[in-house]
C-alpha atoms as an extended CHARMM CRD file, in Angstrom:
* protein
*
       103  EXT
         1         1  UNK       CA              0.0000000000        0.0000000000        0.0000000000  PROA      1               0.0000000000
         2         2  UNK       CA              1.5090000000        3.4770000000       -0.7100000000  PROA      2               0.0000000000
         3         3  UNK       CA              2.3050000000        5.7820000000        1.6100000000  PROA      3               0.0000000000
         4         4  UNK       CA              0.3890000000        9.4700000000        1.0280000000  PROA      4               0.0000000000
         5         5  UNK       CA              1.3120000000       12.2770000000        3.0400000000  PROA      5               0.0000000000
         6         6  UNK       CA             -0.7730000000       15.5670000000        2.4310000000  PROA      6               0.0000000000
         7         7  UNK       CA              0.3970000000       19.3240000000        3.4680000000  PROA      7               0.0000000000
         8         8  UNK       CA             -2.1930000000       21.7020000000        5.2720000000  PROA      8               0.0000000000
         9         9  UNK       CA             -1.2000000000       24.8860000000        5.2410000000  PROA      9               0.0000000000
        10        10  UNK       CA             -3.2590000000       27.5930000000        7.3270000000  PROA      10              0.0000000000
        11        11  UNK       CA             -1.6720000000       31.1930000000        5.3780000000  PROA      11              0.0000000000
        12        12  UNK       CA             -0.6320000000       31.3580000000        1.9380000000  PROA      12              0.0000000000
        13        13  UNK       CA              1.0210000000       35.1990000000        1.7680000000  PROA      13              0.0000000000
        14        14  UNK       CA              1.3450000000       35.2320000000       -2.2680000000  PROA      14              0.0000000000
        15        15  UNK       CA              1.8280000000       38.3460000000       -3.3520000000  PROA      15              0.0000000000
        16        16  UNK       CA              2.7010000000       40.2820000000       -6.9290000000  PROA      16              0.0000000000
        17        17  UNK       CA              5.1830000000       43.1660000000       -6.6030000000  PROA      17              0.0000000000
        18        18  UNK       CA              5.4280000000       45.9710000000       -9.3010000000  PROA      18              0.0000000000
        19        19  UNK       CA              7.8940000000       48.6130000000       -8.9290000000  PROA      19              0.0000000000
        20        20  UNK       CA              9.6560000000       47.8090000000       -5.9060000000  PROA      20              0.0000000000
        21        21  UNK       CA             12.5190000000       49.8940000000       -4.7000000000  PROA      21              0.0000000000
        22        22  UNK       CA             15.9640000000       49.0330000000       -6.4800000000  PROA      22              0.0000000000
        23        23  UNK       CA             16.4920000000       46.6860000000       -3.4710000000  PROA      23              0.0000000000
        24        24  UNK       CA             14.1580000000       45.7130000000       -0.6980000000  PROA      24              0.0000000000
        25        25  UNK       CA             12.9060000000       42.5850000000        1.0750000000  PROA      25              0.0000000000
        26        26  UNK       CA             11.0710000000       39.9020000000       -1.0020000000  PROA      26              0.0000000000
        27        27  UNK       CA              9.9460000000       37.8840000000        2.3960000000  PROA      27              0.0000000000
        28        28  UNK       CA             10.7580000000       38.5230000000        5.8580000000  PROA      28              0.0000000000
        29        29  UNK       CA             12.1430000000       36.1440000000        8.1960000000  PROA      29              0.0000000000
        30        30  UNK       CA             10.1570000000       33.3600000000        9.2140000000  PROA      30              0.0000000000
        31        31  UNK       CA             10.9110000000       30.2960000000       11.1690000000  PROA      31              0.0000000000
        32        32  UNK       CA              7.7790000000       28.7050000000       10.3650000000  PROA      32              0.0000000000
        33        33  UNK       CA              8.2230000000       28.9080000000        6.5750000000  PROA      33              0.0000000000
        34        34  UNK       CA              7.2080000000       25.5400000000        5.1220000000  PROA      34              0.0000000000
        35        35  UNK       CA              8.1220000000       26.6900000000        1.1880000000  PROA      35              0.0000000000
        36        36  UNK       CA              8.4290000000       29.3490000000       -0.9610000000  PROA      36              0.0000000000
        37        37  UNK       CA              8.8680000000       30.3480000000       -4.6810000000  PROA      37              0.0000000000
        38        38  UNK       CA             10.0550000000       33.9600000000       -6.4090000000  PROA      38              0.0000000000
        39        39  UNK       CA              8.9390000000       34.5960000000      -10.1790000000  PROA      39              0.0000000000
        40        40  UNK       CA             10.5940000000       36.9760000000      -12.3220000000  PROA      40              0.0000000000
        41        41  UNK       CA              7.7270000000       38.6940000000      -14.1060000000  PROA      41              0.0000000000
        42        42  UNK       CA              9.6600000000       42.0910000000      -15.1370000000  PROA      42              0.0000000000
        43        43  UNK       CA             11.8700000000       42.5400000000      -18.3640000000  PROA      43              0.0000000000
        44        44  UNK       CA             15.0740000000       42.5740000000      -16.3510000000  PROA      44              0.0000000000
        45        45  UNK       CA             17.1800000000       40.6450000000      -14.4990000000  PROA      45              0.0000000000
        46        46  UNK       CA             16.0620000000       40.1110000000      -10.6900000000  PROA      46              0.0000000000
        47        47  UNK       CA             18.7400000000       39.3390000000       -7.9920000000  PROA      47              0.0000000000
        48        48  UNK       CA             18.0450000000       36.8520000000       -5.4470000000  PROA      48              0.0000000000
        49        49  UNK       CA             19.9030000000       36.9140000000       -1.8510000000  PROA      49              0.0000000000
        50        50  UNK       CA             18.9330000000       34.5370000000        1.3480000000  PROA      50              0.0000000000
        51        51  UNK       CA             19.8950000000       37.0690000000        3.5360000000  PROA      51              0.0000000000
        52        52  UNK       CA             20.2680000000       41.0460000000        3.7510000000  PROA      52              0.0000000000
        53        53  UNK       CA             21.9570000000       43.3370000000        1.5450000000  PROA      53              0.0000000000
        54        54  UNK       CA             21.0100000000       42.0180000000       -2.0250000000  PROA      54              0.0000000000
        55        55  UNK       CA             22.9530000000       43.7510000000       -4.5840000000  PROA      55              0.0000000000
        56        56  UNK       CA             23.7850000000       43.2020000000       -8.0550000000  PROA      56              0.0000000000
        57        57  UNK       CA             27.5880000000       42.4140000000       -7.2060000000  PROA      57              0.0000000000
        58        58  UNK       CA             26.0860000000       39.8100000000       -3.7840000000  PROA      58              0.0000000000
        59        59  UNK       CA             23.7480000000       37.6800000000       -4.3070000000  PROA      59              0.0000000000
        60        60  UNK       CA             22.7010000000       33.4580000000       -4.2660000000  PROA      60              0.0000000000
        61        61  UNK       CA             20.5210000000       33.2410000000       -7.5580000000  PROA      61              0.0000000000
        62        62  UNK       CA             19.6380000000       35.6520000000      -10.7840000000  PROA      62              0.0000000000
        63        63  UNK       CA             16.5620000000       35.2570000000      -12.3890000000  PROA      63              0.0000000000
        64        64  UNK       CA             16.4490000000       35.3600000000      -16.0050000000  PROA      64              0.0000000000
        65        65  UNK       CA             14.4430000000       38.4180000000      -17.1540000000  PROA      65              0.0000000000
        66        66  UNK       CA             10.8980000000       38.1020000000      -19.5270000000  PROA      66              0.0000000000
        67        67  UNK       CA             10.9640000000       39.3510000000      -22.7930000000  PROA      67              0.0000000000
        68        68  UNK       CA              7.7750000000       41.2700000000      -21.9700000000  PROA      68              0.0000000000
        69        69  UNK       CA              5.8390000000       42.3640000000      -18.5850000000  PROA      69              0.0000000000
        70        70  UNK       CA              4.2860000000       39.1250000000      -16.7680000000  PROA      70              0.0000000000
        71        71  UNK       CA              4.4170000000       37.0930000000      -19.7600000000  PROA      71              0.0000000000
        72        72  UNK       CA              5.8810000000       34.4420000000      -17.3560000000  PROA      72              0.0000000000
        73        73  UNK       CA              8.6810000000       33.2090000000      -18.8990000000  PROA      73              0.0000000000
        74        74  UNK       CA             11.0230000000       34.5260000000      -16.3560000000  PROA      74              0.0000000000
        75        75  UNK       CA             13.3430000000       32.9650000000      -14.1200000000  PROA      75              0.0000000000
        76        76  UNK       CA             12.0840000000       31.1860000000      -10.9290000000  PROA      76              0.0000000000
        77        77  UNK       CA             13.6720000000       29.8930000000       -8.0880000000  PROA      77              0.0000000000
        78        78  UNK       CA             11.7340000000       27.4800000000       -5.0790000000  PROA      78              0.0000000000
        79        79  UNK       CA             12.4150000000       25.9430000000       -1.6990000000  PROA      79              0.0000000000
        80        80  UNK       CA             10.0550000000       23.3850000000       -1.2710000000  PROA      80              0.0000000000
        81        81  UNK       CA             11.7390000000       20.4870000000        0.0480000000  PROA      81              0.0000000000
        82        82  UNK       CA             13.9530000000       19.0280000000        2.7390000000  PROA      82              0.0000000000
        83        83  UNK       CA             15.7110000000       22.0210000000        4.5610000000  PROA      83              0.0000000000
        84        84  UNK       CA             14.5030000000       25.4810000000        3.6060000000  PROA      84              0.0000000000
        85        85  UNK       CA             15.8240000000       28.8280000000        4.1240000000  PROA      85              0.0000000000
        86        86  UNK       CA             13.2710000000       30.7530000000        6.8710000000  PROA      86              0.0000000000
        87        87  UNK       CA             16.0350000000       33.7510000000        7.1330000000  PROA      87              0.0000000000
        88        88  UNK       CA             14.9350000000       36.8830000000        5.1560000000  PROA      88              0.0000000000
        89        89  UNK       CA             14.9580000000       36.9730000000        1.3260000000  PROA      89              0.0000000000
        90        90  UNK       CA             16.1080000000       40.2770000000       -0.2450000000  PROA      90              0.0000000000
        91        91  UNK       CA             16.3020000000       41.1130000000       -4.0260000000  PROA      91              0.0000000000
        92        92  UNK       CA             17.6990000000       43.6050000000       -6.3310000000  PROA      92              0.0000000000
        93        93  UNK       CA             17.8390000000       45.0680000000       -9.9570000000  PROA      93              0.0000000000
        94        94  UNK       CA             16.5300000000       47.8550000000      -12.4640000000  PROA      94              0.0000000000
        95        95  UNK       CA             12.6830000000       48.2250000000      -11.5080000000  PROA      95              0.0000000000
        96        96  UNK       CA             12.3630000000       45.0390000000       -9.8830000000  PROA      96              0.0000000000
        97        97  UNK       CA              9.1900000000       42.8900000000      -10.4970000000  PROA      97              0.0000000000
        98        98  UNK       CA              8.3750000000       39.9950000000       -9.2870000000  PROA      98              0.0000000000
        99        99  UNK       CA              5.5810000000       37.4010000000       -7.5590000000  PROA      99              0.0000000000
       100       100  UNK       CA              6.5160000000       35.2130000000       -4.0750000000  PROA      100             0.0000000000
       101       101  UNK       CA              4.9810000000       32.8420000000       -2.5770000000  PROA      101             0.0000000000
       102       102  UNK       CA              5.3160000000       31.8060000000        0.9020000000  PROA      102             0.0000000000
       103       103  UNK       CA              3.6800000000       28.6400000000        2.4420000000  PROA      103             0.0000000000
């Protein structure tokens, strides 16, 4: 017989952000962050940091940019399993714009 295992979550604090400051916090931190996921949905490239002080020269991920506004081909980056970051998240770039999810 299989195993299943099912996930309740009580919050879900998705959240689309347009025009954020040059550099600013994506998520705060969190210890009882289960997950979360950041979208690129802007036309350039959006720095990713787990912890403070995202810049464009210190950083953990980039996310490719879209070739148009929200047209959700940008780059993506997830924790969703085993051991996940619950520190804060911070980004940077040219008009950053983006959608996180936190679970």
């Amino acid at each position: 017989m299989a195993d299943y295992r099912s996930i309740i979550c009580q919050r879900n604090t998705g959240s689309a952000v347009i025009g954020a400051a040059s550099a600013s916090t994506a998520l705060a931190d969190n210890s009882a962050r289960a997950a979360f996921s950041i979208q690129n949905v802007g036309t350039n490239p959006l720095f990713v940091a787990l912890g403070a002080g995202c810049s464009s020269t210190k950083y953990h991920v980039v996310l490719k940019a879209g070739t148009g506004a929200a047209d959700g081909i940008g780059g993506s980056f997830a924790m969703e399993n085993g051991v996940v970051y619950t520190g804060i998240v911070t980004i940077a770039g040219t008009n950053p714009q983006y959608v996180v999810l936190e679970l």
